[in-house]
N, C-alpha and C positions, 0 to 999 in steps of 0.2 A: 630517472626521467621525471619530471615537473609534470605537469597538470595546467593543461594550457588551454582548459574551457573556456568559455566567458556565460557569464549572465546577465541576463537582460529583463527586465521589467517590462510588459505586454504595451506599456506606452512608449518608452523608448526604441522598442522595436519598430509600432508603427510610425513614429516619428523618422527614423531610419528608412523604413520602407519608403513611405514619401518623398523622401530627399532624392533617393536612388530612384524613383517616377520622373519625379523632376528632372534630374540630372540626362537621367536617357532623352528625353523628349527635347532637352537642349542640348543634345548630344548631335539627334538628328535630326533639329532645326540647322545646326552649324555646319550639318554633311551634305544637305542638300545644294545641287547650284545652281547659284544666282541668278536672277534674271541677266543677260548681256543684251549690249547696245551691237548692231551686226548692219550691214550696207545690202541696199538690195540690190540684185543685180536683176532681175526679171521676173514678172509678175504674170502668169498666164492665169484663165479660166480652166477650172476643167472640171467637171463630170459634178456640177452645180454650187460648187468651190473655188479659193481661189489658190492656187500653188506660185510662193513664192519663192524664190532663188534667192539665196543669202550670202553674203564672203564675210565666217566668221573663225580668225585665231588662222586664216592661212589655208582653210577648205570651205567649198561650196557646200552646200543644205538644201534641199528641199524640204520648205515650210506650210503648215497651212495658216494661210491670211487670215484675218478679218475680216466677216460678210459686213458690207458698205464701209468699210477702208478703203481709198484710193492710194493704192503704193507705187511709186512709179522707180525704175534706176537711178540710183546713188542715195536713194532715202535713208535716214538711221532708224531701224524700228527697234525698239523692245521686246526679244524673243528670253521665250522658257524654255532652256534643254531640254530637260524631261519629256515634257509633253509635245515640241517641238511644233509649236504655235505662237504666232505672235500676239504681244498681251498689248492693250491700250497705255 
C-alpha cells in the first residue's frame, strides 16, 4: 500500500482555504432565486399593509406590497421568492 499524504506549506493551505470561502459564497449566490417579473391580479389593504395577489409560473401568491406603491390588475411587479415581497 503507497502512502497517499499530501503536504502543504501554511501558505498554500491558506491560499486554498480562501478559494474554497470563495467558491461556497458563489456557490450560494448561484442557489439563491432570482428576482421574477409576476402580474398582479389584486391589491387589498389590510391590517396597515398592503397584500397583493400575484399569478406567477401558473399559481396565485399572496405578497406583501410596497408602502406608497400603487399596484393595480395586470401590472408586472418585481417580486423576491424568498421574502415574498415586492422589490422596486
Amino acid at each position: 500500500m503507497r502512502d497517499t499524504s499530501i503536504t502543504l506549506s501554511m501558505s498554500e493551505f491558506e491560499r486554498i482555504k480562501t478559494e474554497q470561502i470563495q467558491l461556497d459564497a458563489d456557490l450560494a449566490r448561484l442557489l439563491t432565486q432570482p428576482l421574477v417579473y409576476a402580474t398582479v391580479v389584486r391589491a387589498d389593504k389590510k391590517d396597515g399593509g398592503v397584500k397583493v395577489v400575484i399569478a406567477f409560473d401558473g399559481k396565485l401568491l399572496e405578497v406583501n406590497g410596497l408602502p406608497g406603491l400603487s399596484t393595480k390588475p395586470y401590472d408586472n411587479v418585481k417580486v423576491d421568492l424568498v421574502t415574498k415581497r415586492i422589490r422596486s
